[in-house]
SEMARVO-45860 format. One record per residue (C-alpha): residue number from 0; x, y, z; chain. Coordinates in nm, 2 decimals. Layout:
BEGIN
+-----+--------+--------+--------+----+
!   i !      X !      Y !      Z ! ch !
+-----+--------+--------+--------+----+
! NUM !      X !      Y !      Z !  A !
...
+-----+--------+--------+--------+----+
//
This chain:
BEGIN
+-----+--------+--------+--------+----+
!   i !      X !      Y !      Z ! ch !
+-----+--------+--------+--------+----+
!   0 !   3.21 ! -12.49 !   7.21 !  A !
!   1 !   3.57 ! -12.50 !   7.33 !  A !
!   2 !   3.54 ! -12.89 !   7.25 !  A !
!   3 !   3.49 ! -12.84 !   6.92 !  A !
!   4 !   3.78 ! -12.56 !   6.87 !  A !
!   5 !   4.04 ! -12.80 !   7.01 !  A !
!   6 !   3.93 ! -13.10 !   6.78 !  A !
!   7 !   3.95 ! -12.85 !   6.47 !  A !
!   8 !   4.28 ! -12.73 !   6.59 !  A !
!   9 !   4.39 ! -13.10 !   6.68 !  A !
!  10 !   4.27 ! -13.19 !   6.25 !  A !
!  11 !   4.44 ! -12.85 !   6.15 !  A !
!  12 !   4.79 ! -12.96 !   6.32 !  A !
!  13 !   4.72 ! -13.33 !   6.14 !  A !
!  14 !   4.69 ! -13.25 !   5.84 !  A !
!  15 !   5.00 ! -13.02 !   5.85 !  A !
!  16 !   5.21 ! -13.32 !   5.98 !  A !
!  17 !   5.11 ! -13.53 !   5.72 !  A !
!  18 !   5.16 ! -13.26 !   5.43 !  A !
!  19 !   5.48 ! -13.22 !   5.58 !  A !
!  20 !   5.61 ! -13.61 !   5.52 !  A !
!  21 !   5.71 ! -13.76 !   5.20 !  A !
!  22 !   5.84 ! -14.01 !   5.20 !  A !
!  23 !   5.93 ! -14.08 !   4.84 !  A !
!  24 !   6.07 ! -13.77 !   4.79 !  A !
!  25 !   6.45 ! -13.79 !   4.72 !  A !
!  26 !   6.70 ! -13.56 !   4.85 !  A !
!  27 !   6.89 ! -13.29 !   4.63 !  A !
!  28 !   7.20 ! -13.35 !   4.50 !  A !
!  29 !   7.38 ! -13.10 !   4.73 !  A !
!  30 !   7.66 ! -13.14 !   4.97 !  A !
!  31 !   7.69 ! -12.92 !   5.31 !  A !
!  32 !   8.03 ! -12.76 !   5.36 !  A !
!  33 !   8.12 ! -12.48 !   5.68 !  A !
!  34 !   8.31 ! -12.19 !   5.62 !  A !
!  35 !   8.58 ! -12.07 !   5.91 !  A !
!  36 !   8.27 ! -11.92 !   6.13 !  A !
!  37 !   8.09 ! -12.23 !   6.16 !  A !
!  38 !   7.83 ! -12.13 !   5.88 !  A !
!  39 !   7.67 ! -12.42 !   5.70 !  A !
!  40 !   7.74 ! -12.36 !   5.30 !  A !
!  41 !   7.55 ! -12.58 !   5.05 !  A !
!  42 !   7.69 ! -12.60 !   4.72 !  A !
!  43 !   7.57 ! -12.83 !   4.42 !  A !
!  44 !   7.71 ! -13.16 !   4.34 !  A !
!  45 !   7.95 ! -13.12 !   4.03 !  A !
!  46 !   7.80 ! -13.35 !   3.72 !  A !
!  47 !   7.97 ! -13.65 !   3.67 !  A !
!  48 !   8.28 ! -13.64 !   3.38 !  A !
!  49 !   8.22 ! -13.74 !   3.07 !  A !
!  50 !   8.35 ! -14.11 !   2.95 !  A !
!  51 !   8.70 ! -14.11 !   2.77 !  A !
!  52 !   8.64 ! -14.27 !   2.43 !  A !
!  53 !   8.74 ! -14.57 !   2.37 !  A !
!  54 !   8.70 ! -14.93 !   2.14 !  A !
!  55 !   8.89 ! -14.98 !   1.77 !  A !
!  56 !   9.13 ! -14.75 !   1.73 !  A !
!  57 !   9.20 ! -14.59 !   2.10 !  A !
!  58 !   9.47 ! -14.74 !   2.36 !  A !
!  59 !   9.44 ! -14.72 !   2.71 !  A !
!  60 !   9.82 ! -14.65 !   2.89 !  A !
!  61 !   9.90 ! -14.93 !   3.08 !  A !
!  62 !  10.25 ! -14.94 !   3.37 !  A !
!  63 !  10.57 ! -14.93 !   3.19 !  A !
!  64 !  10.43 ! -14.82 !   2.83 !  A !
!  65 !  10.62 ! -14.57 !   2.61 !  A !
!  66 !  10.46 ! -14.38 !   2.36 !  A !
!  67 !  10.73 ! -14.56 !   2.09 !  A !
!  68 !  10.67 ! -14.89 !   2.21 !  A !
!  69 !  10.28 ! -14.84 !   2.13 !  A !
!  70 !  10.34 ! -14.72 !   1.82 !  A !
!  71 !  10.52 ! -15.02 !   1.76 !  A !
!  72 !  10.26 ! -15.22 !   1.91 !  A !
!  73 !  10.05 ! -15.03 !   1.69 !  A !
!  74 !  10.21 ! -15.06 !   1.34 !  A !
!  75 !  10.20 ! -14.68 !   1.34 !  A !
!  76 !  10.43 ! -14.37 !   1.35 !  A !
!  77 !  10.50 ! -14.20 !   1.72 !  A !
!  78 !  10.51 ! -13.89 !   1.55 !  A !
!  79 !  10.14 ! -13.95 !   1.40 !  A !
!  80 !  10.05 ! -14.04 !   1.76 !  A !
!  81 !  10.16 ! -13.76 !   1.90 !  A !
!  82 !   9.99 ! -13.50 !   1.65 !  A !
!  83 !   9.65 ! -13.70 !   1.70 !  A !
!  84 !   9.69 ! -13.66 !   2.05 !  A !
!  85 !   9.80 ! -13.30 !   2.05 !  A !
!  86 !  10.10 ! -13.41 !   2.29 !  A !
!  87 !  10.35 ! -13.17 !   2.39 !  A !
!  88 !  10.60 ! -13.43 !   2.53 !  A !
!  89 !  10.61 ! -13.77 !   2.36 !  A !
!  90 !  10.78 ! -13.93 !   2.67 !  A !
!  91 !  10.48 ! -13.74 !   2.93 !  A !
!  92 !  10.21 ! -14.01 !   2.85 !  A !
!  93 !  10.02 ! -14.14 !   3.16 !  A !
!  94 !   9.89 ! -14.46 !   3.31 !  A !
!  95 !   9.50 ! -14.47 !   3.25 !  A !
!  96 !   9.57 ! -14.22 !   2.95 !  A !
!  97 !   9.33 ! -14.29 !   2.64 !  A !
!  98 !   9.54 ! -14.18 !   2.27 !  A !
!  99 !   9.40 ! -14.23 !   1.96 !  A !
! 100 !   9.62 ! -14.49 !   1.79 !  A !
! 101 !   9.46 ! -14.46 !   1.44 !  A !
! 102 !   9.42 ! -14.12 !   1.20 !  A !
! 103 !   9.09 ! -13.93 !   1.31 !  A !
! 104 !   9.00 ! -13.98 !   0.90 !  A !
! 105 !   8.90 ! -14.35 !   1.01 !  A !
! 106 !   8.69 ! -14.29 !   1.33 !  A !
! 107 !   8.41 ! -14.52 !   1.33 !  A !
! 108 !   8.12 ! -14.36 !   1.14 !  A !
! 109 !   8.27 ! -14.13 !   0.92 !  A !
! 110 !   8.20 ! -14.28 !   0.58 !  A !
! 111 !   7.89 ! -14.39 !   0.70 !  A !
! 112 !   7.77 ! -14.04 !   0.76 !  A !
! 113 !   7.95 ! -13.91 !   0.44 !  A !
! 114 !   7.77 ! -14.18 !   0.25 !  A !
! 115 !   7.40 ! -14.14 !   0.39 !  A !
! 116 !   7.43 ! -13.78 !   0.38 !  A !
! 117 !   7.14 ! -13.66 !   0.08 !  A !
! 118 !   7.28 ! -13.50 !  -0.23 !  A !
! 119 !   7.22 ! -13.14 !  -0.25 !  A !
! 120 !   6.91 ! -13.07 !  -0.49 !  A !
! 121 !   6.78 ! -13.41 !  -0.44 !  A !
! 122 !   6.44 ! -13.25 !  -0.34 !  A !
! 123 !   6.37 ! -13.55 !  -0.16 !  A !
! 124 !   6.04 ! -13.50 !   0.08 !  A !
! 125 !   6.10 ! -13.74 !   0.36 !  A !
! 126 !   5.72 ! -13.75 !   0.51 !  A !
! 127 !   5.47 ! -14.02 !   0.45 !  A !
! 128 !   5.23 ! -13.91 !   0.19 !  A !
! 129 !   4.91 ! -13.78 !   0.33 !  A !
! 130 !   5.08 ! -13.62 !   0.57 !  A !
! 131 !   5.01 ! -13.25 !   0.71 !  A !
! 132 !   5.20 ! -13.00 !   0.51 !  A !
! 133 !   5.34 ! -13.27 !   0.22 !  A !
! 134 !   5.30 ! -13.19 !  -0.13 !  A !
! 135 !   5.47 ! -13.36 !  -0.43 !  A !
! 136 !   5.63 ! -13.15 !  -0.69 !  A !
! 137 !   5.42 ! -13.14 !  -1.04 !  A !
! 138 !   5.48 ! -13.35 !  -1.32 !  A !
! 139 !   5.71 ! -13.23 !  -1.58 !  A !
! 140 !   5.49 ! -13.07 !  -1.89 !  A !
! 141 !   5.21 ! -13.04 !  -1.64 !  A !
! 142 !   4.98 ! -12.75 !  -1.64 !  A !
! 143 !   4.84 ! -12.79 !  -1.31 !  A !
! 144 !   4.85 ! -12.48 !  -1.09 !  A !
! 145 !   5.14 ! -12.53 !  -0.76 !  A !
! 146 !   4.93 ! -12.29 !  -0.53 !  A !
! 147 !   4.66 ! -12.47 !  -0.32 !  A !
! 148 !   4.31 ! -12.58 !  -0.49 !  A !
! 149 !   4.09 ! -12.39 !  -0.27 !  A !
! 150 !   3.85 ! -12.29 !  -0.55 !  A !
! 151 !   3.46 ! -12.38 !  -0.49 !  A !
! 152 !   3.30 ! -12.57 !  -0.78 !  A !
! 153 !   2.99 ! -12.79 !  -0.83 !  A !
! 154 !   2.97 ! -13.17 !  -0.78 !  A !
! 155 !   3.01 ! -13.35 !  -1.11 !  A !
! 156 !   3.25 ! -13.67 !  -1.20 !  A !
! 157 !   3.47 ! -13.50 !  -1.45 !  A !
! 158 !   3.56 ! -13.22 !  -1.15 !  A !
! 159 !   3.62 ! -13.50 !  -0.90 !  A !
! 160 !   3.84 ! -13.69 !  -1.18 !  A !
! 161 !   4.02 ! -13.36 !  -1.25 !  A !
! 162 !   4.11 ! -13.30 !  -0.87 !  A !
! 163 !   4.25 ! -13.65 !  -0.81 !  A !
! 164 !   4.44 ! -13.71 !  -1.07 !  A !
! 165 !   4.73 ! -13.48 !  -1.00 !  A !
! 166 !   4.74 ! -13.61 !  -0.67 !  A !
! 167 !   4.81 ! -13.98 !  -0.81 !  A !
! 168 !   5.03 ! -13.87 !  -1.08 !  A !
! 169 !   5.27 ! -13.71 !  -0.81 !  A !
! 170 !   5.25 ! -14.02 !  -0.54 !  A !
! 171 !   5.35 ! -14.23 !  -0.84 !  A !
! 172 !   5.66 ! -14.01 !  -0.96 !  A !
! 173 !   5.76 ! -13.99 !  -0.59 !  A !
! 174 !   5.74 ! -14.36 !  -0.52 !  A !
! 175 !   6.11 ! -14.46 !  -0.63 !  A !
! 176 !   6.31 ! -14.19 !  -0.49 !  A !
! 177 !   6.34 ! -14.39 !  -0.16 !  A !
! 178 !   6.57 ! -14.62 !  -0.37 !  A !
! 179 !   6.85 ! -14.35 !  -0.38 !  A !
! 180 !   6.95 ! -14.47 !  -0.04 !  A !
! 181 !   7.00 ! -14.82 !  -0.09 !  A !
! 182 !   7.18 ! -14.77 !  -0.37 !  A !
! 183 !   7.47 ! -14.55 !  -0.23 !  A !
! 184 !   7.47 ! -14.82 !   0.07 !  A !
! 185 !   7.53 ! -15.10 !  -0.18 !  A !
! 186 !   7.80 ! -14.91 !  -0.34 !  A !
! 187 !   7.96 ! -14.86 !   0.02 !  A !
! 188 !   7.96 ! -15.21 !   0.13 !  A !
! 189 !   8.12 ! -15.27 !  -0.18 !  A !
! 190 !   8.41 ! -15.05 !  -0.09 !  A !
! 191 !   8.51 ! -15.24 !   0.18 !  A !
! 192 !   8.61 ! -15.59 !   0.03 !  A !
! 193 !   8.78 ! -15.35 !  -0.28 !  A !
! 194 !   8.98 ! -15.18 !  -0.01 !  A !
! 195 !   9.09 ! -15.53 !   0.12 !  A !
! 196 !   9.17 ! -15.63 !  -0.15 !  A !
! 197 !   9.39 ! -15.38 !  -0.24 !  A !
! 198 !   9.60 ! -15.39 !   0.07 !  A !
! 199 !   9.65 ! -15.76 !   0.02 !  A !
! 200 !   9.79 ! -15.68 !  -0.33 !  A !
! 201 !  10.06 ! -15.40 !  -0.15 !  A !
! 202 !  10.12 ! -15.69 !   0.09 !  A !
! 203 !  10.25 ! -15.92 !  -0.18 !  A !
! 204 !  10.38 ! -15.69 !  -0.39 !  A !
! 205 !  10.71 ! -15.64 !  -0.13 !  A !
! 206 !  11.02 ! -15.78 !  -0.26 !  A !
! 207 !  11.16 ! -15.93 !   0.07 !  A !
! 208 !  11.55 ! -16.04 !   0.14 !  A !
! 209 !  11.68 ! -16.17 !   0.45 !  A !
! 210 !  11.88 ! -15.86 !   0.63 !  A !
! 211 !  12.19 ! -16.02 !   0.70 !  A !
! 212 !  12.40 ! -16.30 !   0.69 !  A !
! 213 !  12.46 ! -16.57 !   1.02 !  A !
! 214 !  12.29 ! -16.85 !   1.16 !  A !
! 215 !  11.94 ! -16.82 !   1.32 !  A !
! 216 !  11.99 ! -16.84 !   1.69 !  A !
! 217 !  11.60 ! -16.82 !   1.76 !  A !
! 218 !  11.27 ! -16.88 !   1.60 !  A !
! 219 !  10.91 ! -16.71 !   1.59 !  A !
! 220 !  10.78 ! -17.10 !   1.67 !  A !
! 221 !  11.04 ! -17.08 !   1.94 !  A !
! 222 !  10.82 ! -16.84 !   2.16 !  A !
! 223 !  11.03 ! -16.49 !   2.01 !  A !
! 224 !  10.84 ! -16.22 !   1.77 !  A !
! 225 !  11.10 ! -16.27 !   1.55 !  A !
! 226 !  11.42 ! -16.42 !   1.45 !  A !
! 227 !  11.73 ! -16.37 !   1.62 !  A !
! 228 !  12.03 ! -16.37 !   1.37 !  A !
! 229 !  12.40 ! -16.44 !   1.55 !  A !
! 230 !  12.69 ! -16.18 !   1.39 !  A !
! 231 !  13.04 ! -16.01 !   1.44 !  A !
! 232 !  13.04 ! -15.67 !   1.58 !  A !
! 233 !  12.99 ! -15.38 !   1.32 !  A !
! 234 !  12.82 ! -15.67 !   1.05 !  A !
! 235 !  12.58 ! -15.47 !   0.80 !  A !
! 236 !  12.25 ! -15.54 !   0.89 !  A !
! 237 !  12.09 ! -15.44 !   0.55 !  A !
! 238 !  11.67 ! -15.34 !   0.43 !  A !
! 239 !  11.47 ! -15.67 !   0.39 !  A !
! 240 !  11.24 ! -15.46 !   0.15 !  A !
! 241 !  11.19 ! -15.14 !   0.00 !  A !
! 242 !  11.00 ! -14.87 !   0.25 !  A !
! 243 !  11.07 ! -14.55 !   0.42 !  A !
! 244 !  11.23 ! -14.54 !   0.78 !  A !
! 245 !  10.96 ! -14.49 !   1.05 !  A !
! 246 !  11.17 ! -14.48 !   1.36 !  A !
! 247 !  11.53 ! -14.47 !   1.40 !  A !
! 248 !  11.64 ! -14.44 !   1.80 !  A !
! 249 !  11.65 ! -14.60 !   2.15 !  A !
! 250 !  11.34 ! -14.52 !   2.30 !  A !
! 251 !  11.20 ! -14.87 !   2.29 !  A !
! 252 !  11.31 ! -15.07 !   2.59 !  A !
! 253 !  11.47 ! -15.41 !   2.51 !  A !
! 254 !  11.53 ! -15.34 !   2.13 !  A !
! 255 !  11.83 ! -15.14 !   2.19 !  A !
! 256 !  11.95 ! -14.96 !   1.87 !  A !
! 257 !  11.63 ! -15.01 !   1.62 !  A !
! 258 !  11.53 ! -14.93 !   1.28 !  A !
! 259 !  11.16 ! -14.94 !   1.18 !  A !
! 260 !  11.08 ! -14.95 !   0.82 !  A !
! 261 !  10.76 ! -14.92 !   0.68 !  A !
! 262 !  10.66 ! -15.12 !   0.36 !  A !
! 263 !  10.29 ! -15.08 !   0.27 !  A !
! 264 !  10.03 ! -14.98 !   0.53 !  A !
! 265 !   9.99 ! -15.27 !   0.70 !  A !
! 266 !  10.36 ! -15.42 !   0.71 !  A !
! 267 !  10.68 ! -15.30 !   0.89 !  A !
! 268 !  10.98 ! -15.45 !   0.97 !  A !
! 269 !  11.19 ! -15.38 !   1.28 !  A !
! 270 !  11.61 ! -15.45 !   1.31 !  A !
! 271 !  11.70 ! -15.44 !   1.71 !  A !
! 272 !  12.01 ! -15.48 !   1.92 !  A !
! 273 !  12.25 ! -15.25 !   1.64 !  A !
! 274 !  12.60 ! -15.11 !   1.75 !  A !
! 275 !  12.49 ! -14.81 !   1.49 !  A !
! 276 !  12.22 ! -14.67 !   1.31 !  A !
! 277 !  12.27 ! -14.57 !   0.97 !  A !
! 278 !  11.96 ! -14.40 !   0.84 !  A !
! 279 !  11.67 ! -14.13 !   1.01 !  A !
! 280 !  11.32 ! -14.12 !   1.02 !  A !
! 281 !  11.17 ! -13.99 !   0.70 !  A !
! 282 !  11.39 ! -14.12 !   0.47 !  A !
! 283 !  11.34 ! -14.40 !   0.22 !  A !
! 284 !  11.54 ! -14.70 !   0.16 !  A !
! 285 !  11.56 ! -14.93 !  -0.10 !  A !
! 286 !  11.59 ! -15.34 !  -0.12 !  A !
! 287 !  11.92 ! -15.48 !   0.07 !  A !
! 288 !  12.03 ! -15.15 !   0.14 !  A !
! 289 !  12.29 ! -15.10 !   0.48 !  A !
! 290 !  12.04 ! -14.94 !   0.77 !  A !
! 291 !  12.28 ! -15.07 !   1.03 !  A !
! 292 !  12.57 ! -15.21 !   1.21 !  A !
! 293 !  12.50 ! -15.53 !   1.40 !  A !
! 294 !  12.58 ! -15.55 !   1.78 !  A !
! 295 !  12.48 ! -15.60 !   2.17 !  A !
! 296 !  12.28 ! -15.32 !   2.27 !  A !
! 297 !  12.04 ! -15.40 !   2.51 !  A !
! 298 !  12.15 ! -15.74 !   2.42 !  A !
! 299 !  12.39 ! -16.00 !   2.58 !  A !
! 300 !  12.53 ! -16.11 !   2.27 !  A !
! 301 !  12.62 ! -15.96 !   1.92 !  A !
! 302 !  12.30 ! -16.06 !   1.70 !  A !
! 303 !  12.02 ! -15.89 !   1.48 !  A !
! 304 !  11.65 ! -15.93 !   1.63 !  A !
! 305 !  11.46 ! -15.94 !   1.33 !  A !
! 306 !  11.09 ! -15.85 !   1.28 !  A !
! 307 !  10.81 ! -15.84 !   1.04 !  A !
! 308 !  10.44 ! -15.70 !   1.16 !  A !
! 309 !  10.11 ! -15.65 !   0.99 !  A !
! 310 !   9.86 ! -15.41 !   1.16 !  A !
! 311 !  10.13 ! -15.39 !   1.44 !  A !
! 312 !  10.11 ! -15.76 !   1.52 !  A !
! 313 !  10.38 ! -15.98 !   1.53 !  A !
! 314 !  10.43 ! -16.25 !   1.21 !  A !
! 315 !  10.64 ! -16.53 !   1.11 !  A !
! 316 !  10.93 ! -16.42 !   0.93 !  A !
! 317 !  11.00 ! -16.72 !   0.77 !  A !
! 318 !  10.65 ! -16.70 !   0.57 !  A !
! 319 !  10.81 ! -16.39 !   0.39 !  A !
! 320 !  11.19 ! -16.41 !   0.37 !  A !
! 321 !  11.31 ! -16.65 !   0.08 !  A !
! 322 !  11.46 ! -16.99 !   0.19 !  A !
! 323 !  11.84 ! -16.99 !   0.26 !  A !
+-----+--------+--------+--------+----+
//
């Protein structure tokens, strides 16, 4: 008799042992701290941070950026920046730092959403016919009754005919509203080639005039963004086209004195290295008008560094200014 107690107390302590290992199971996410006594604390891990966005339209701060030279970079205003980024300092930007470089109006997705969104009143029923708790809306001029057929009549073919034939005559009035869709997303890839096309007609549309008189010291083809212009001291440096003054200041390292005019959306010209700066931010100029004074700063010599962009990259002056 005591043989058999110990070999069901010897299965009893088994089967505990093995209920008590698993193997698989994973540990929780919890990390042991001690307070000043000695007293183990567990606290839960924190849940990993969200992803900064990022892609078209965002710009990651790299070492030695400033929040002008982006916008530069950019083709678009540091003030513009700054409001899209709810900055409170312009010049307190970060390394690692994400900023939306483009207006929140063009995020990715927002006309696609605007354009796929149903029109109120379309009465549009989105489940597959036959489906639990579908109905189709009645013909117009119909008589039929829009409460649920749960009369009891007799078996004949004329009640059977009279049943299904408001069933068809709905399925075939709902068939084509699917079409609505596809049309509105036809008419919104079209947009996109018009809206091209439009820009390209603001593009050619600028009047341009070279900004001031000298001999070109240095080429786009020669490796520089631009063209460098050679001067006297004090030389008007004048508006290649018509526009509005984007940025008027110092801020941008190795430009010196620079003017930034704006000419359509996607073009800008840019006048560096000036001994003074004639115009401010905000204010419009017209064709060949003075902006500047030519000189050194940030320079070595007295010259005008001459720029044309479009989207914020760098293009070849000489496929815009007239021939000399």
């Amino acid at each position: 008799m005591k043989k058999i107690r110990l070999a069901v107390l010897g299965s009893v302590v088994s089967l505990l042992a093995a209920c008590g290992s698993t193997p698989n199971q994973q540990p929780a996410p919890v990390v042991e701290r001690t307070t000043s006594t000695g007293k183990p604390v567990e606290t839960v891990a924190a849940a990993p941070a969200a992803p900064a966005p990022s892609g078209r339209g965002y710009y990651t701060v790299k070492k030695g950026d400033t929040l002008y030279r982006i916008a530069l970079d950019v083709g678009q205003n540091w003030r513009d920046i700054v409001a899209w980024n709810n900055l409170t300092n312009p010049n307190d930007i970060k390394v690692d730092q994400t900023l939306r470089v483009a207006p929140p109006d063009r995020a990715p997705g927002t006309a696609q959403t605007a354009t796929v969104a149903a029109a109120p009143g379309a009465g549009l029923d989105v489940k597959p016919l036959g489906a639990p708790g579908s109905a189709a809306a009645p013909a117009a001029g119909g008589s039929n009754k829009s409460g649920p057929r749960g009369d009891k009549r007799a078996y004949s073919e004329s009640a059977l005919a009279e049943l299904e034939k408001p069933d068809a005559t709905s399925a075939s009035a709902a068939a084509p509203a699917p079409a609505a869709p596809a049309k509105a997303e036809a008419a919104h890839a079209t947009e996109k080639p018009a809206a091209a096309s439009t820009a390209a007609v603001d593009d050619e549309g600028v009047s341009w005039m070279w900004p001031a008189d000298g001999k070109v010291v240095g080429t786009f083809d020669g490796g520089k963004k631009g063209v460098d212009i050679a001067g006297k001291a004090g030389q008007a440096v004048l508006a290649a086209g018509a526009g509005k003054v984007m940025y008027a200041g110092s801020g941008i390292r190795g430009y010196g004195n620079l003017v930034i005019i704006k000419h359509t959306n996607n073009l800008l010209s840019a006048y560096a290295h000036n001994q003074a700066i004639l115009v401010k931010e905000g204010q419009s100029v017209t064709k060949g008008q003075k902006i500047a004074e030519m000189g050194k700063s940030d320079s070595d010599t007295v010259k005008l560094h001459f720029e044309i962009r479009q989207q914020g990259k760098p293009v070849d002056p000489s496929k815009y200014l007239p021939p000399r």
